[in-house]
CHARMM internal coordinates of N, CA and C (Angstrom, degrees):
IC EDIT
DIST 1 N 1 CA 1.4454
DIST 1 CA 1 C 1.5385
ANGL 1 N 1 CA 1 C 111.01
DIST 1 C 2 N 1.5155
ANGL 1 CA 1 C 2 N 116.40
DIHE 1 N 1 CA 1 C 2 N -46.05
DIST 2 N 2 CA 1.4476
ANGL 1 C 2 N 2 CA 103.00
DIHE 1 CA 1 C 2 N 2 CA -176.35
DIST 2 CA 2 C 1.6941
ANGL 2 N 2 CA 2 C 121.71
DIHE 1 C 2 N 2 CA 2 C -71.07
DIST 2 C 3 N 1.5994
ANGL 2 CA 2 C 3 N 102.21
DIHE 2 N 2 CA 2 C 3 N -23.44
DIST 3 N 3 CA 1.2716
ANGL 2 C 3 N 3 CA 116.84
DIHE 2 CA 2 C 3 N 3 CA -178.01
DIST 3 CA 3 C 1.8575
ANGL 3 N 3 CA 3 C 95.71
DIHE 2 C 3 N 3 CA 3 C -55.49
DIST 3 C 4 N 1.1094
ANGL 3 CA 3 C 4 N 124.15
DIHE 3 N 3 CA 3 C 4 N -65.46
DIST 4 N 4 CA 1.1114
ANGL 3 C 4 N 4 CA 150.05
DIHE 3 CA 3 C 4 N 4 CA -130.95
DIST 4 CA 4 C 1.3717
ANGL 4 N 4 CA 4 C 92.87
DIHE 3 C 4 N 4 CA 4 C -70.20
DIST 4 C 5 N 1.9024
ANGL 4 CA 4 C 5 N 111.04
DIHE 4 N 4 CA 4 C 5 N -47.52
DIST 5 N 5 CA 1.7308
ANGL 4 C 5 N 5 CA 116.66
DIHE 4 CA 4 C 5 N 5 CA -177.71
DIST 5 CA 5 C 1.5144
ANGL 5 N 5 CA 5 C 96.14
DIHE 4 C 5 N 5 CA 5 C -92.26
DIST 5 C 6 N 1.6053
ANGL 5 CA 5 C 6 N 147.67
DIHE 5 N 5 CA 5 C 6 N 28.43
DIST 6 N 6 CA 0.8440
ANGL 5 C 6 N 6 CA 148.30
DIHE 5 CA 5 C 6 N 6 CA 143.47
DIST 6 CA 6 C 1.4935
ANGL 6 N 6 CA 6 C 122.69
DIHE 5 C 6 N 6 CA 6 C -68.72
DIST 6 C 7 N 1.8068
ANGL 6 CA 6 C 7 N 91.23
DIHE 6 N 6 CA 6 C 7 N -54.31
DIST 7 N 7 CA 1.3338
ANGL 6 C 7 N 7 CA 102.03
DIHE 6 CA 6 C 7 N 7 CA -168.44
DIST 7 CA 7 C 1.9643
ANGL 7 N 7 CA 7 C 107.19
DIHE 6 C 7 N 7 CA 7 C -75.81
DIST 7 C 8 N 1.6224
ANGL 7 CA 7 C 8 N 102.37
DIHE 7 N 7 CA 7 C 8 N -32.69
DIST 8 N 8 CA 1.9738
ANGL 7 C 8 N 8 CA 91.09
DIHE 7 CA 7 C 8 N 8 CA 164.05
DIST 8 CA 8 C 1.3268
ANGL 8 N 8 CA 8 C 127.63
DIHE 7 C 8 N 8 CA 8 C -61.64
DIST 8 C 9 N 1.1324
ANGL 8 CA 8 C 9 N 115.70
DIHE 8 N 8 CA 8 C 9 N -12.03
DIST 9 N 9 CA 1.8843
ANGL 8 C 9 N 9 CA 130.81
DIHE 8 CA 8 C 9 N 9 CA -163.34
DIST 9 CA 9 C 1.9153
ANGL 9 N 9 CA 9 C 84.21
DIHE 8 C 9 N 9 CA 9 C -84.14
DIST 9 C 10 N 1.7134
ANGL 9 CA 9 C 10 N 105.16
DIHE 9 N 9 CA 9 C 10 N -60.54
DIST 10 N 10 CA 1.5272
ANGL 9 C 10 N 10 CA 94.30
DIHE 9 CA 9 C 10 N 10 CA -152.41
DIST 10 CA 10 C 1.9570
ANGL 10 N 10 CA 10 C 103.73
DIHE 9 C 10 N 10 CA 10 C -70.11
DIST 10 C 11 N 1.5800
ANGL 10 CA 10 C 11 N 103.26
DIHE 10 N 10 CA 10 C 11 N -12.21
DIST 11 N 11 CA 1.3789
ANGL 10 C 11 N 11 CA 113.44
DIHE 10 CA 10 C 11 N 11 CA -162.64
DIST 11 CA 11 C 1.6590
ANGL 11 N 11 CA 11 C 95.22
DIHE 10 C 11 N 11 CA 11 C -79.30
DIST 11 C 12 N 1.5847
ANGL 11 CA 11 C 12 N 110.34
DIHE 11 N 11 CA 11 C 12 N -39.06
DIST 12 N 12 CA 1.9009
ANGL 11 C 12 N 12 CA 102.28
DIHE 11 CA 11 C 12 N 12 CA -176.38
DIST 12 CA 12 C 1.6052
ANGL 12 N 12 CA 12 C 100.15
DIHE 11 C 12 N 12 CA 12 C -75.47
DIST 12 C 13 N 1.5778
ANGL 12 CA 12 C 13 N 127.52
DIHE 12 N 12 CA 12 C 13 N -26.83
DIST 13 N 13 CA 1.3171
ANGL 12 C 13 N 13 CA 117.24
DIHE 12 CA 12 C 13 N 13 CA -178.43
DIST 13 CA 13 C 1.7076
ANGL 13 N 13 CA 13 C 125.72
DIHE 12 C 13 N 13 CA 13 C -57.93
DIST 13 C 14 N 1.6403
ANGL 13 CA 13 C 14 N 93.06
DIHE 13 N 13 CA 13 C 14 N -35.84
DIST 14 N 14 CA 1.0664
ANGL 13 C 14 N 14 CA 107.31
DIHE 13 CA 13 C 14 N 14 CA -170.36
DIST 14 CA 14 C 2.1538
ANGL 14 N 14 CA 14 C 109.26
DIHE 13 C 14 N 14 CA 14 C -87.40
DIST 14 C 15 N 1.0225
ANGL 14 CA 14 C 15 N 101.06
DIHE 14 N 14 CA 14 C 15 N -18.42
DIST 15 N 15 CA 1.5948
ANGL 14 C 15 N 15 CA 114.09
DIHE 14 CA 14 C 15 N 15 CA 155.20
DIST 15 CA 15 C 1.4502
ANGL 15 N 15 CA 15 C 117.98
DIHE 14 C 15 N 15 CA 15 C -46.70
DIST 15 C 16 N 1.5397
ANGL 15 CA 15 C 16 N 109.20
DIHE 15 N 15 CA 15 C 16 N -57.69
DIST 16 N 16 CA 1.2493
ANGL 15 C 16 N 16 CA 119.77
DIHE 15 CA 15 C 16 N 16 CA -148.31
DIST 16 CA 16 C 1.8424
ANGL 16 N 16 CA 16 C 101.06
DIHE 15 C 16 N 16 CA 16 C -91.53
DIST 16 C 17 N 1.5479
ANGL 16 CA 16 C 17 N 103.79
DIHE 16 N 16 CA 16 C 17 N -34.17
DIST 17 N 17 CA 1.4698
ANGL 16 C 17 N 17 CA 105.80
DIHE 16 CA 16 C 17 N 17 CA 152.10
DIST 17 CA 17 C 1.4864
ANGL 17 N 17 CA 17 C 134.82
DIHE 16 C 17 N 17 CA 17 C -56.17
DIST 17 C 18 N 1.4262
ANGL 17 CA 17 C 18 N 113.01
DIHE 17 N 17 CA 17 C 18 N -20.32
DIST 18 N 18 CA 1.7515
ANGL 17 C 18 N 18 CA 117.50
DIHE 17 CA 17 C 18 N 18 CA 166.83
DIST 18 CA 18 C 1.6727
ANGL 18 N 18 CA 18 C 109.20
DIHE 17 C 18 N 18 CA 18 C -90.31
DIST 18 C 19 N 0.9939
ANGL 18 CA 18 C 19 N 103.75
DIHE 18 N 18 CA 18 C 19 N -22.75
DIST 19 N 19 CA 1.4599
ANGL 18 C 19 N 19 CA 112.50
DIHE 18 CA 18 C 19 N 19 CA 177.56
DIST 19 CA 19 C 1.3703
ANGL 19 N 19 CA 19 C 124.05
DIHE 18 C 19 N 19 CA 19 C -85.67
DIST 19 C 20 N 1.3392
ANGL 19 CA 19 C 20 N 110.45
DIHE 19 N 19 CA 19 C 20 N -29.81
DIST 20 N 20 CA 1.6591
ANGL 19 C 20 N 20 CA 106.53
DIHE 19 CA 19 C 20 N 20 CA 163.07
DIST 20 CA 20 C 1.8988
ANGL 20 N 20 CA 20 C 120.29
DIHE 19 C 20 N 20 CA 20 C -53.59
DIST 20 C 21 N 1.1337
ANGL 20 CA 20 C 21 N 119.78
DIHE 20 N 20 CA 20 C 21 N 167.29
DIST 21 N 21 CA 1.5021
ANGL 20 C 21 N 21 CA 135.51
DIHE 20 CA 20 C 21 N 21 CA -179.17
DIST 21 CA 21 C 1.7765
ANGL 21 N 21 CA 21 C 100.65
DIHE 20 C 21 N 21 CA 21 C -87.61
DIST 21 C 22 N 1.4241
ANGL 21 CA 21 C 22 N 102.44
DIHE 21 N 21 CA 21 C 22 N 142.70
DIST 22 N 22 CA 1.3408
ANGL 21 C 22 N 22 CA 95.46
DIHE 21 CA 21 C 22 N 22 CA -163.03
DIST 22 CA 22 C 1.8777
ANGL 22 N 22 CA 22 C 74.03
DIHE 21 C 22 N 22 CA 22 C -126.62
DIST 22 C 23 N 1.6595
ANGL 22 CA 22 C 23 N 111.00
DIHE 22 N 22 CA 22 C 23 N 170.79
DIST 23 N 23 CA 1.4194
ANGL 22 C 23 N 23 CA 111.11
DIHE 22 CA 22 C 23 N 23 CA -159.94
DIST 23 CA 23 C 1.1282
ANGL 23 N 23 CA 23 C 115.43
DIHE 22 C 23 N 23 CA 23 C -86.89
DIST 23 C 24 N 1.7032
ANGL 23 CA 23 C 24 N 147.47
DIHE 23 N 23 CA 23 C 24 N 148.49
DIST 24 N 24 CA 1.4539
ANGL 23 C 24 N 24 CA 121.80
DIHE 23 CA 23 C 24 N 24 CA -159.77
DIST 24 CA 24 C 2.0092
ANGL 24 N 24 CA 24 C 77.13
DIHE 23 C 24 N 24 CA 24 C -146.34
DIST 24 C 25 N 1.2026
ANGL 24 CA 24 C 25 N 81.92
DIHE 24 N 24 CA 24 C 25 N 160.20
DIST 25 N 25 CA 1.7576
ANGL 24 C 25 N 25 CA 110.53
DIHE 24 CA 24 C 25 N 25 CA -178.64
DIST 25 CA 25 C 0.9311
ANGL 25 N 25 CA 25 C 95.21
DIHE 24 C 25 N 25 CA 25 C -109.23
DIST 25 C 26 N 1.8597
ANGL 25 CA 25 C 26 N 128.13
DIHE 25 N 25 CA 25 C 26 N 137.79
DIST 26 N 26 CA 1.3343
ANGL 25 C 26 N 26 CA 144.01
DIHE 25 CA 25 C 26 N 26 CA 163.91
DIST 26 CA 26 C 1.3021
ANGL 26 N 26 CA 26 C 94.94
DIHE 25 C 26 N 26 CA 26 C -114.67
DIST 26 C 27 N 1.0305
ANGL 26 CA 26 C 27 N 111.84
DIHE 26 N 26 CA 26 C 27 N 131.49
DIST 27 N 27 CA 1.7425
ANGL 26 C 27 N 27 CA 121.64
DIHE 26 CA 26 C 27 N 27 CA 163.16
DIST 27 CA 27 C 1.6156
ANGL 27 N 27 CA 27 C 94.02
DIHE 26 C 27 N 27 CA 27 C -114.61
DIST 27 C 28 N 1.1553
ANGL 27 CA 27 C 28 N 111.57
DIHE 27 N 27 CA 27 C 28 N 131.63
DIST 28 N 28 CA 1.9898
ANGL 27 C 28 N 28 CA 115.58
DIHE 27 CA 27 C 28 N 28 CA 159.64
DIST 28 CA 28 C 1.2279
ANGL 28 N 28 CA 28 C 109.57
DIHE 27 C 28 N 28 CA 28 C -144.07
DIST 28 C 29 N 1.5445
ANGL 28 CA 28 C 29 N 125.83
DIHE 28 N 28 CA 28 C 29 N 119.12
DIST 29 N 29 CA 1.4547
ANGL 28 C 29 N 29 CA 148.89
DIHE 28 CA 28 C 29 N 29 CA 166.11
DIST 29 CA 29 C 1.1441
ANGL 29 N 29 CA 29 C 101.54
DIHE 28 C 29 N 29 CA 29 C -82.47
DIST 29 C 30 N 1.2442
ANGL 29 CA 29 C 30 N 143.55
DIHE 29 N 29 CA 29 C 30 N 122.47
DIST 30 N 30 CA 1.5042
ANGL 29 C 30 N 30 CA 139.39
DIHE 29 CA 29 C 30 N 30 CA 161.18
DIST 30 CA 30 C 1.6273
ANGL 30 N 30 CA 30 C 104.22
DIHE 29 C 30 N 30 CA 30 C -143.62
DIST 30 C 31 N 1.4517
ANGL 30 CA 30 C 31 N 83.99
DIHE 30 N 30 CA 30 C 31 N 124.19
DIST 31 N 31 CA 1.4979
ANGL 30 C 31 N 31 CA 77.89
DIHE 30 CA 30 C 31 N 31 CA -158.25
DIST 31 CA 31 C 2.1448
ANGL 31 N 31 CA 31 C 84.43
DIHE 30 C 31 N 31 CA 31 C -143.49
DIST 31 C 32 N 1.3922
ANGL 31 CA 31 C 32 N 114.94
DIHE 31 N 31 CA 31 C 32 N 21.45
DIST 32 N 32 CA 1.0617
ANGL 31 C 32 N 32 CA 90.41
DIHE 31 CA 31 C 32 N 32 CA -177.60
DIST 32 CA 32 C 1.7672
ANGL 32 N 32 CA 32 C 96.83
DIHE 31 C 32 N 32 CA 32 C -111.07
DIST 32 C 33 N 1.5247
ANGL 32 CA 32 C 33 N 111.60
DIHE 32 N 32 CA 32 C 33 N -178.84
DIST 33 N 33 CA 1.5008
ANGL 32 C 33 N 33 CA 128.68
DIHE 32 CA 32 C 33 N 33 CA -135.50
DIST 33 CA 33 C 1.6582
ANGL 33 N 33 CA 33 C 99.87
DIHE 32 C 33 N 33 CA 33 C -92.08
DIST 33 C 34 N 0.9050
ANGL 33 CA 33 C 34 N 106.66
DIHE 33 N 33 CA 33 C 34 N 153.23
DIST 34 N 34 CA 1.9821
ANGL 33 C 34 N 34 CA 96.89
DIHE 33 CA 33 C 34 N 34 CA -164.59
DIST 34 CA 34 C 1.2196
ANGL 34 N 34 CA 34 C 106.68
DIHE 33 C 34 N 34 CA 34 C -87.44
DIST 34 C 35 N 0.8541
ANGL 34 CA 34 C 35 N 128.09
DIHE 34 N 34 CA 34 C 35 N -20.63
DIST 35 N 35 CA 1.5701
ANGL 34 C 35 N 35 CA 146.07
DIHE 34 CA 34 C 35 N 35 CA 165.58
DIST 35 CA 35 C 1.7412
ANGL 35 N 35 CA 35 C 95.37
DIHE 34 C 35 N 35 CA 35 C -47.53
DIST 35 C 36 N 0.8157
ANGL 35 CA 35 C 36 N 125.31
DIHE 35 N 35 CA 35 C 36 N -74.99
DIST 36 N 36 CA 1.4339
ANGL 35 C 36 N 36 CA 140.81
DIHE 35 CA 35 C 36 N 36 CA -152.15
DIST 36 CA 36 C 2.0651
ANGL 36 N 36 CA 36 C 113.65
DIHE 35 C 36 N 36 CA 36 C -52.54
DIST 36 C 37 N 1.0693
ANGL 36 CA 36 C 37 N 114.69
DIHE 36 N 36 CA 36 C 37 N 60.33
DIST 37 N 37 CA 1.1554
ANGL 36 C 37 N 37 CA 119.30
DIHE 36 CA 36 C 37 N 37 CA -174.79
DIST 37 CA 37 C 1.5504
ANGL 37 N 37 CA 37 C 110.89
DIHE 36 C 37 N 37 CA 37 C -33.48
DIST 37 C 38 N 1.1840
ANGL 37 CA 37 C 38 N 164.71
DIHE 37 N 37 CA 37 C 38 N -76.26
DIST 38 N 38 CA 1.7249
ANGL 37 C 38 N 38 CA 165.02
DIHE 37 CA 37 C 38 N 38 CA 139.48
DIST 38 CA 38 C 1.4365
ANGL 38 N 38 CA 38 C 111.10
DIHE 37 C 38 N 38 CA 38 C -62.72
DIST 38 C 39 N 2.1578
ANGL 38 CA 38 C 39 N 102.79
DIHE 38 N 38 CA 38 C 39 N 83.42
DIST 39 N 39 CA 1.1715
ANGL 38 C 39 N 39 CA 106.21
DIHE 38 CA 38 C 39 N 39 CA 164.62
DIST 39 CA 39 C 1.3129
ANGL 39 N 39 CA 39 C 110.14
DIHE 38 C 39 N 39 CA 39 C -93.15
DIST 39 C 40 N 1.2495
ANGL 39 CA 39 C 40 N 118.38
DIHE 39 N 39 CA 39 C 40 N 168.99
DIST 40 N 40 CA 1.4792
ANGL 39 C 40 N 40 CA 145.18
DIHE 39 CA 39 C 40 N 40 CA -171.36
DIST 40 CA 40 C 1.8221
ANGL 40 N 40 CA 40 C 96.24
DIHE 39 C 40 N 40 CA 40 C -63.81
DIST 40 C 41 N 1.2632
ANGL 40 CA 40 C 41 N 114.28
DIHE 40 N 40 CA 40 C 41 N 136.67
DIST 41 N 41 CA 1.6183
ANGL 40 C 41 N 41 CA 112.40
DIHE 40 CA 40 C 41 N 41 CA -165.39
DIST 41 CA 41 C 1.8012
ANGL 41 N 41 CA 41 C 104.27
DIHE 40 C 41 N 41 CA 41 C -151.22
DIST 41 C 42 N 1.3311
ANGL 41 CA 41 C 42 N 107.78
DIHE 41 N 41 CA 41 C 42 N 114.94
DIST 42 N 42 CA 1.5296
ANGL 41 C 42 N 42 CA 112.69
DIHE 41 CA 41 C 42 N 42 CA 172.58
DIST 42 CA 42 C 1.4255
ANGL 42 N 42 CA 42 C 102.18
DIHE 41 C 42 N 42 CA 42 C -109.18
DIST 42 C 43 N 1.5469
ANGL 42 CA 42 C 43 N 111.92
DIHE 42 N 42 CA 42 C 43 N 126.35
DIST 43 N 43 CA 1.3571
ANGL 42 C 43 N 43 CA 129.10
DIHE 42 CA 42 C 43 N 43 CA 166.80
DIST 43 CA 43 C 1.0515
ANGL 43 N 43 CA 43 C 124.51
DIHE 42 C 43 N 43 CA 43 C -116.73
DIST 43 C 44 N 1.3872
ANGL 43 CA 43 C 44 N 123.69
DIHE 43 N 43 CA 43 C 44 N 144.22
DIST 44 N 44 CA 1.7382
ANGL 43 C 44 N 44 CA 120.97
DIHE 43 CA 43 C 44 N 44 CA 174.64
DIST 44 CA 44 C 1.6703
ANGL 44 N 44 CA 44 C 103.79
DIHE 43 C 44 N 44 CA 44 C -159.84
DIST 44 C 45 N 1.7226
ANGL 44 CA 44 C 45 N 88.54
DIHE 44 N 44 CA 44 C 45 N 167.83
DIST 45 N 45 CA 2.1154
ANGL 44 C 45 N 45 CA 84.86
DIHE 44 CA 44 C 45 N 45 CA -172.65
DIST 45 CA 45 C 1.4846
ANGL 45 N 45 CA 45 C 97.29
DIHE 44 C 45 N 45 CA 45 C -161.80
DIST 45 C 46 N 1.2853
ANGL 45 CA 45 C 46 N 118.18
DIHE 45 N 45 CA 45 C 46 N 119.56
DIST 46 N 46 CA 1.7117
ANGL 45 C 46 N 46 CA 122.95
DIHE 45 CA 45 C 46 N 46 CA -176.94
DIST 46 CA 46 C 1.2632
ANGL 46 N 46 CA 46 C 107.25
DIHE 45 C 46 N 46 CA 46 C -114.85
DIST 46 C 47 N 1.2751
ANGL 46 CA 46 C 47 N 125.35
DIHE 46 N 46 CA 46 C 47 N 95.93
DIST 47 N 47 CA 1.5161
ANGL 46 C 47 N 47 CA 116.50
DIHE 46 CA 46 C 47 N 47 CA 173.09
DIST 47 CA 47 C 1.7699
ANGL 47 N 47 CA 47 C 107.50
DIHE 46 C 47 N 47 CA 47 C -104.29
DIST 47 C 48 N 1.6045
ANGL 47 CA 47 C 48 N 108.23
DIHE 47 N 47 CA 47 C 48 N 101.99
DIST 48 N 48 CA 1.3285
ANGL 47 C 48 N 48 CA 118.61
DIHE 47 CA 47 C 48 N 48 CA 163.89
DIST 48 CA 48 C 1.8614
ANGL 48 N 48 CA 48 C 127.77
DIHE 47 C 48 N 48 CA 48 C -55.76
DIST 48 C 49 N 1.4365
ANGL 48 CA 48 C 49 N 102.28
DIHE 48 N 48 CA 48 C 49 N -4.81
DIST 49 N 49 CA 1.7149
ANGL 48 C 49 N 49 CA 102.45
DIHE 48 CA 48 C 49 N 49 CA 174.27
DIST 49 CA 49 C 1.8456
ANGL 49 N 49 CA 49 C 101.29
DIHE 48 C 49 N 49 CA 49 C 111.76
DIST 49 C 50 N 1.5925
ANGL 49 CA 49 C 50 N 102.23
DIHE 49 N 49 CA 49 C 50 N -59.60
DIST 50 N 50 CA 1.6186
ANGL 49 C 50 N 50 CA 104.21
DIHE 49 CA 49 C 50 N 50 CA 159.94
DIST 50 CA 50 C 1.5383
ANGL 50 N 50 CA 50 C 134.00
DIHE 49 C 50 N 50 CA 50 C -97.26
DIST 50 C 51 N 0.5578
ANGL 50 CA 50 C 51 N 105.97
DIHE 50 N 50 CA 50 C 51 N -4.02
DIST 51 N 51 CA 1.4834
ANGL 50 C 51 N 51 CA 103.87
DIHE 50 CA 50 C 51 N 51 CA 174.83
DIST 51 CA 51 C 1.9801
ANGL 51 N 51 CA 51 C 101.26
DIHE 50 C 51 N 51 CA 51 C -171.80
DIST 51 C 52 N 1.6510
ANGL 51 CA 51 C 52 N 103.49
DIHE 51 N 51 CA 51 C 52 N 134.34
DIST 52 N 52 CA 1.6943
ANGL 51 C 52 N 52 CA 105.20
DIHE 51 CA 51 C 52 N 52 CA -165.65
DIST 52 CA 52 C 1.6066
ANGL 52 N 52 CA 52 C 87.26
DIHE 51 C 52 N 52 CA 52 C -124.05
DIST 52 C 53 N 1.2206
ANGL 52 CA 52 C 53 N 116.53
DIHE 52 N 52 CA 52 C 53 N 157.06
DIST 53 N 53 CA 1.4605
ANGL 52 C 53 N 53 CA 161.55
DIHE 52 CA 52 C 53 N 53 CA -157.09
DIST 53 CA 53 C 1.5256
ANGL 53 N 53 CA 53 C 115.10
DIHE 52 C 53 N 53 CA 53 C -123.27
DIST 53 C 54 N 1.2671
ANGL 53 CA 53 C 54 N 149.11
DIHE 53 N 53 CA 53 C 54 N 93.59
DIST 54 N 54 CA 1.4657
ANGL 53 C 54 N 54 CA 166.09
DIHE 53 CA 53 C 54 N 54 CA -170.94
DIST 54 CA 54 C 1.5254
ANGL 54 N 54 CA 54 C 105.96
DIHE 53 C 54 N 54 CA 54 C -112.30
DIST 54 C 55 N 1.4224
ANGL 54 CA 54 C 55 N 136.80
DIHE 54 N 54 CA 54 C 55 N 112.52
DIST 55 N 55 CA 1.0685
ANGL 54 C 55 N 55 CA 145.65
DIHE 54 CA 54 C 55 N 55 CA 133.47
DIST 55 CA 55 C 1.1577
ANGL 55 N 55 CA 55 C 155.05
DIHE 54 C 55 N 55 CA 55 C -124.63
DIST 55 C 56 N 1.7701
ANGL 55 CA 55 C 56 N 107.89
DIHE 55 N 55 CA 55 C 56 N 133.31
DIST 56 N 56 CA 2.1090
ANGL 55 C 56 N 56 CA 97.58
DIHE 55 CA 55 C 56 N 56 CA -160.64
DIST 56 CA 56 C 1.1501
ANGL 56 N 56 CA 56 C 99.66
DIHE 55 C 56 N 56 CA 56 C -122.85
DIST 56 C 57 N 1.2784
ANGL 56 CA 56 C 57 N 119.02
DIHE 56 N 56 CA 56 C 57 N 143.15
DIST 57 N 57 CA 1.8157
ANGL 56 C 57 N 57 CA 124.97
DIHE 56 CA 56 C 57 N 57 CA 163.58
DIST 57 CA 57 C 1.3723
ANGL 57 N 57 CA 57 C 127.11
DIHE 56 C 57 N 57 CA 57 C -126.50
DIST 57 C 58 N 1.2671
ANGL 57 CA 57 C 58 N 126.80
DIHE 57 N 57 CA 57 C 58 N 64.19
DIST 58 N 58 CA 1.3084
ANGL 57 C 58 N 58 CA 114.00
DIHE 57 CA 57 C 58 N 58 CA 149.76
DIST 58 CA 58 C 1.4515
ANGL 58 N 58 CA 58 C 137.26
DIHE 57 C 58 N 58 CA 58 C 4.62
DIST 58 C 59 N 1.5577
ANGL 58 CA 58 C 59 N 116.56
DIHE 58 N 58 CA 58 C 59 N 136.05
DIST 59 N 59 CA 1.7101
ANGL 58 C 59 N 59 CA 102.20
DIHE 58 CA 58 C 59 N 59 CA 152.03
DIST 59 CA 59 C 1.9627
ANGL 59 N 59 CA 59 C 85.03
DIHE 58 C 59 N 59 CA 59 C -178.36
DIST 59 C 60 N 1.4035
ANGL 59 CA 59 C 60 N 71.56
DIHE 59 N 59 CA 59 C 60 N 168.66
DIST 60 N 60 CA 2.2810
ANGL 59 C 60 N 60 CA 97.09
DIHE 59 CA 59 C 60 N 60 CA -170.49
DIST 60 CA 60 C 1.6692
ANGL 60 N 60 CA 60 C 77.13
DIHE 59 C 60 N 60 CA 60 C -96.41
DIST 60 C 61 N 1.4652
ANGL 60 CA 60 C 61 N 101.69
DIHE 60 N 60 CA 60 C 61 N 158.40
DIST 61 N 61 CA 1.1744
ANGL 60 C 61 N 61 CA 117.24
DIHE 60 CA 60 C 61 N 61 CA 148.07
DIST 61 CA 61 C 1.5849
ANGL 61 N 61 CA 61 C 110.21
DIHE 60 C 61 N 61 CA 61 C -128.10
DIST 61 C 62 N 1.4201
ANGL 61 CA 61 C 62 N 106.03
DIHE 61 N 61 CA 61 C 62 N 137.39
DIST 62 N 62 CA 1.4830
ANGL 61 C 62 N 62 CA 142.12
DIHE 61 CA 61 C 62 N 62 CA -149.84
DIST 62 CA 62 C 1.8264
ANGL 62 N 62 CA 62 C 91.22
DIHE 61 C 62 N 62 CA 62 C -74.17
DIST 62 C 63 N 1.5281
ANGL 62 CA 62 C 63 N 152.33
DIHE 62 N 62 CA 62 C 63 N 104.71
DIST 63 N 63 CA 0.6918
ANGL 62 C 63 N 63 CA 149.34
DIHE 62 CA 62 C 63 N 63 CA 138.60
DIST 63 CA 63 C 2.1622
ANGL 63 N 63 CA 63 C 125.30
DIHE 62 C 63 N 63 CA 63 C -56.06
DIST 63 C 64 N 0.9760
ANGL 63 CA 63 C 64 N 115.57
DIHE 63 N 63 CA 63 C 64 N 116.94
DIST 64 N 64 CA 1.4903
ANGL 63 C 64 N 64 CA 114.73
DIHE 63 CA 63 C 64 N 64 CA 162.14
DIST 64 CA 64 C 1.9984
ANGL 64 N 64 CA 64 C 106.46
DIHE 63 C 64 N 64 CA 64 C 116.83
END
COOR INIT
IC SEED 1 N 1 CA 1 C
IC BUILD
C-alpha cells in the first residue's frame, strides 16, 4: 500500500513538472509603416522542450 501511494505522489509530481511553462524568447522587429494595412511579415518558433525561441519581423515595402 505505501509503495503503491508512493509511486502516485512521484507519478502526479512528475505530471505537474511536464505541465508547467518552460521560458520562451520573443524577439519582434516591427518596423513596418502604420499606414500599411498587409505588411510583409517573417515568422518563426523553435521550441527545444526547455526553453523555446519566438520570432517576428515586420516591414512596408517602399512602392515608387
Amino acid at each position: 500500500m505505501r509503495d503503491r501511494r508512493k509511486i502516485l505522489v512521484a507519478g502526479g509530481i512528475a505530471v505537474a513538472l511536464l505541465a508547467a511553462r518552460h521560458p520562451t524568447a520573443d524577439f519582434r522587429l516591427v518596423t513596418h509603416d502604420i499606414g500599411d494595412p498587409t505588411p510583409h511579415r517573417i515568422q518563426a518558433a523553435v521550441d527545444l522542450g526547455l526553453v523555446g525561441i519566438s520570432f517576428l519581423y515586420t516591414w512596408s515595402q517602399r512602392i515608387g
